[in-house]
C-alpha positions in Angstrom: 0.0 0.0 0.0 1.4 3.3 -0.9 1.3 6.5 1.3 -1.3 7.9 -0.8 -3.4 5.0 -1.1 -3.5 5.2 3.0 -3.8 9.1 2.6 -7.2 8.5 0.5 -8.2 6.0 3.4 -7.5 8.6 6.4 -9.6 11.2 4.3 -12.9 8.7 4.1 -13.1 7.9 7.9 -15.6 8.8 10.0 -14.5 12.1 11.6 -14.2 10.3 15.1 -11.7 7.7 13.5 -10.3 10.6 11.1 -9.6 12.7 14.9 -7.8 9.9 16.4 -5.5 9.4 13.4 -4.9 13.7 13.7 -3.7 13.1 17.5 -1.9 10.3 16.8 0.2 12.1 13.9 0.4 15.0 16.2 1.8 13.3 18.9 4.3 11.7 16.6 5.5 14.5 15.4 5.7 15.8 18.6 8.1 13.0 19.7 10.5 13.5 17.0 14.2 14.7 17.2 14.9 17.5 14.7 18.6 17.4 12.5 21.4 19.3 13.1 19.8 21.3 9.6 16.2 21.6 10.7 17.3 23.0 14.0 20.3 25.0 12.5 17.0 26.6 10.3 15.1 27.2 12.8 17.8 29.2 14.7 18.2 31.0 12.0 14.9 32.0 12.0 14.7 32.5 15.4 17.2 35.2 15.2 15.5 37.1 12.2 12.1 36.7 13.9 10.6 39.9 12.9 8.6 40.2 16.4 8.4 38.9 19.8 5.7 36.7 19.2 7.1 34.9 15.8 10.3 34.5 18.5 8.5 32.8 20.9 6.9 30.1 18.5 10.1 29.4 16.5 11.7 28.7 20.4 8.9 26.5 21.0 9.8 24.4 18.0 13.9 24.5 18.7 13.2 23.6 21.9 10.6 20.6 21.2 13.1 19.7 18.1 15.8 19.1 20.0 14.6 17.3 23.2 11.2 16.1 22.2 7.9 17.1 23.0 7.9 14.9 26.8 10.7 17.0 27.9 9.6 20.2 27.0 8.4 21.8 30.9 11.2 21.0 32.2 13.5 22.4 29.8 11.9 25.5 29.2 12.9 26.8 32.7 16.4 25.4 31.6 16.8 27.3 28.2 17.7 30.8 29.7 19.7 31.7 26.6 16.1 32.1 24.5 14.8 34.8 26.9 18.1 36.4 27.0 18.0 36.8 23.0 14.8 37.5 23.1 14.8 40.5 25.4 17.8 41.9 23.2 17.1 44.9 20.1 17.2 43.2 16.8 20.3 43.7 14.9 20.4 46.2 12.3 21.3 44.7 9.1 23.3 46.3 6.5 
């Protein structure tokens, strides 16, 4: 069976079946390790985030990229170095 062949199956269920395969993607992808790219990305991002708030999110993801999502509490009280950055003025670019 290919993956679209199982797509086209997911898209038919009932939406109570079609719910429980959305919370179990979610929670898989939640559990997943980002790469050294992905992460080095998202840092990059995180450091042209043009507001506070597109900041936050992208730390969210860094963070849950690189520990995984069941860690996540914990580190955030750990992971000083993002409010640091985040309190900082943007630098100018020439």
């Amino acid at each position: 069976m290919t993956a679209a062949q199982i797509i086209d199956q997911i898209k038919s269920l009932p939406p109570d079946e079609w719910a429980g395969v959305v919370r179990f993607v979610y929670e898989l992808e939640a559990e997943r390790k980002l790469s050294g790219t992905e992460l080095s990305v998202l840092a990059e991002r995180f450091v042209n985030a043009p507001d506070p708030t597109e900041a936050s999110h992208v730390r969210e993801e860094i963070v849950r990229g690189f520990y995984g999502g069941n860690r996540m509490p914990k580190i955030r009280r750990r992971c000083s170095i993002f409010s640091r950055l985040e309190r900082q003025p943007p630098i100018p670019r020439l």
